[in-house]
Every structure is written in C-alpha cells, then in structure tokens.
N, C-alpha and C positions, 0 to 999 in steps of 0.2 A: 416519884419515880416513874420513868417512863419505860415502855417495854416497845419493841419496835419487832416486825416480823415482815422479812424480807421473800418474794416469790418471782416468777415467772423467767428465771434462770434457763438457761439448756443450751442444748447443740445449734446452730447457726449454721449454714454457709457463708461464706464472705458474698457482702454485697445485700444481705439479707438482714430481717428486722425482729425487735425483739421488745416485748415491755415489760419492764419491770414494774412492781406492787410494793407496798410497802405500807400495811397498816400499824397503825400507834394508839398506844393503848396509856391508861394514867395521867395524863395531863393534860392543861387544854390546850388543843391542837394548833388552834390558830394563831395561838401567840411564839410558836416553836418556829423559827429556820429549819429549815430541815434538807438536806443534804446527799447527794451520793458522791462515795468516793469508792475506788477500787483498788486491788492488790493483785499484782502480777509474780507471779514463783519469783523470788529472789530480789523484787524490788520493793521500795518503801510503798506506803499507802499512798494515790493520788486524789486527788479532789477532779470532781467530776462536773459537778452542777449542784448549785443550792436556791432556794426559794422563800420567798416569803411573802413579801407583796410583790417583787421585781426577781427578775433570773441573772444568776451568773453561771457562766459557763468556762471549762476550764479551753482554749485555742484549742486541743486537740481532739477536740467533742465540736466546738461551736458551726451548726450547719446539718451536723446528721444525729444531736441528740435533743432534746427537750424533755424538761421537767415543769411538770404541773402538779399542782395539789387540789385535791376535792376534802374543805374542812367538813362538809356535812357528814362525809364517812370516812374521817381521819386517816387520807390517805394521799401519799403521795407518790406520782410514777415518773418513770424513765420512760421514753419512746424514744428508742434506739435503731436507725435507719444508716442505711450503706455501712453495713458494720464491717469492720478490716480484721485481720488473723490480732494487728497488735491491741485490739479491744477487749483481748479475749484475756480475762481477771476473775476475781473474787468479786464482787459490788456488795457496797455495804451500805446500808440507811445507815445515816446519823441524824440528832436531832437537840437543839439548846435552843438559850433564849438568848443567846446571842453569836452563836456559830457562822466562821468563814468561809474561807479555802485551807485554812487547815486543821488538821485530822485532831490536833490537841485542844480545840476549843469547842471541841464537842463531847460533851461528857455522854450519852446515850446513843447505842447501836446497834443493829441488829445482828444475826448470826452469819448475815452474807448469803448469798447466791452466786452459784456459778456460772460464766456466761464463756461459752467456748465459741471460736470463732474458726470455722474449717476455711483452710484458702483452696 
C-alpha cells in the first residue's frame, strides 16, 4: 500500500508560479510512475504530467509545467510557471507501476491540493 501526501497548493496571480510536493510513503519509490492530474468544479479529472525515468506532459501544461522526482526522499514535484486563471483545480498525486495519462490506471492517490489561480 502506498499512501501519497500532496502540499504546496494556494492562492496565485495569473502569470505567477507555484510548486507542488508530493511525498510517498510504503512502497518502493523508484519503481512507481508517478503522476499529476487535476480537477476543476464540474469537470472530469485531467492528467497533468507523469514521470518515471522520461516525462509526459499533458499539451495544455507542456512549456510552463515540469515534473521531477527526487527517489532519495520519495518525492515528486510540480513546478508550475505562467500559471492562467484555467489552471486553477484540485491537483492530485497518483502513483502505480504502471500508470499513464489516465486517472483509472492509477490505483494510489493523494488527498489533492488546491491551486487557485487570480486573473
């Protein structure tokens, strides 16, 4: 079992930057993809960006988001730059051993953070 604990959420201006945390706990780390996706009031979950050894990026992130992982302290971040009002979601770590771009092939995830984006 893996337990995931998501941080560095808050208020934003547009245009402005923001990094999300996300440490993992219970498994070993380096063998996880691991994953962000987000939820916006009233729309399905999206995929954000996943990592393993190489990155994917969802087109509407590629350019002002980047995800890196650090396995020595089981953690993996969001660094989120020229952020827009439609950025502004729930962000949720996910994490499997074989996880994509979608939200069902991730069995593990954390509680989310909020990321508001003021225009």
């Amino acid at each position: 079992q893996v337990q995931l604990v998501e941080s560095g959420g808050g208020l934003v201006q547009a245009g402005g930057s923001l990094r999300l945390s996300c440490v993992a706990s219970g498994g070993t780390f380096s063998s996880y993809i691991m994953g962000w996706f987000r939820q916006a009031p009233g729309k399905e979950r999206e995929f954000v960006a996943r990592v393993l050894w190489n990155t994917v990026y969802a087109e509407s992130v590629k350019g002002r988001f980047t995800i890196t992982r650090d396995n020595a302290k089981n953690t993996v971040f969001l660094q989120m730059n020229s952020l827009k009002a439609e950025d502004t979601a729930v962000y949720y770590c996910a994490a499997d051993l074989g996880g994509g771009q979608y939200a069902t092939e991730y069995r593990y995830w954390g509680q989310g953070t909020q990321v508001t984006v003021a225009s």
